[in-house]
N, C-alpha and C positions, 0 to 999 in steps of 0.2 A: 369687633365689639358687638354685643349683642344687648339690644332693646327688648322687654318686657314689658306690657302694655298691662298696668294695672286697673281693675274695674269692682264696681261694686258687685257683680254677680261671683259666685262663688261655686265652683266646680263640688257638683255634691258627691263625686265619688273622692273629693281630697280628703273629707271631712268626714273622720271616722262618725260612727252613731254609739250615743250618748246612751250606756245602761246603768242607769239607775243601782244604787246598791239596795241588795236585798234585807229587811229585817234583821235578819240571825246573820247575815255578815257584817253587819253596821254592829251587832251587838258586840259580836267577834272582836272587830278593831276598838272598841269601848273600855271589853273586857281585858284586852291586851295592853292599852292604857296604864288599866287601874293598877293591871299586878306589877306593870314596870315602875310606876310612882312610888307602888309600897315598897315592891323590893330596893330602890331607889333610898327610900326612907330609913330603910333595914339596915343597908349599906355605912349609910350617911351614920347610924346610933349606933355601928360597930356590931348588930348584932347576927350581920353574917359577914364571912370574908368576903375578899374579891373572885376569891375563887369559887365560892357556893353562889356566888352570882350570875357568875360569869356560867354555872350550869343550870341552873333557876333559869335563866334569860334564853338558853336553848331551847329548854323544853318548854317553853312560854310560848315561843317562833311555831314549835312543832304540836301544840296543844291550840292557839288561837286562830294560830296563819296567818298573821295580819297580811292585808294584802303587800304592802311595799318591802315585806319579808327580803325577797329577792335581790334588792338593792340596797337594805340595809348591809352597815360593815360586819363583816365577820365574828364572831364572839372566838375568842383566846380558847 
């Protein structure tokens, strides 16, 4: 069995360093938001398929980059 001695000090090489997001990539993820809401909206009043969405929303990925891109699910 193995014991670990916990304590209030914290190893500062555990603890990645914290970067700030930049202006124009906080805009980035904003703008990435707004057009999935609307095409969302667009969706939703029939005025595009699932499938004009479904390419809309790629090129939204490959236009904004939201950061969590990478672990977002797949688009069809």
């Amino acid at each position: 069995m193995q014991i670990t001695k916990i304590t209030d000090k914290q190893d500062p090489l555990a603890i990645p360093k914290k970067t700030p997001l930049s202006t124009k990539k906080l805009q980035r993820e904003f703008d990435y938001y707004r057009a999935e809401k609307l095409l969302r909206q667009m969706l939703e009043k029939g005025l595009v398929t699932e499938v004009e969405f479904n390419k809309i929303m790629r090129l939204n990925r490959e236009t904004f980059s939201p950061l969590l891109a990478q672990i977002m699910p797949d688009i069809p």
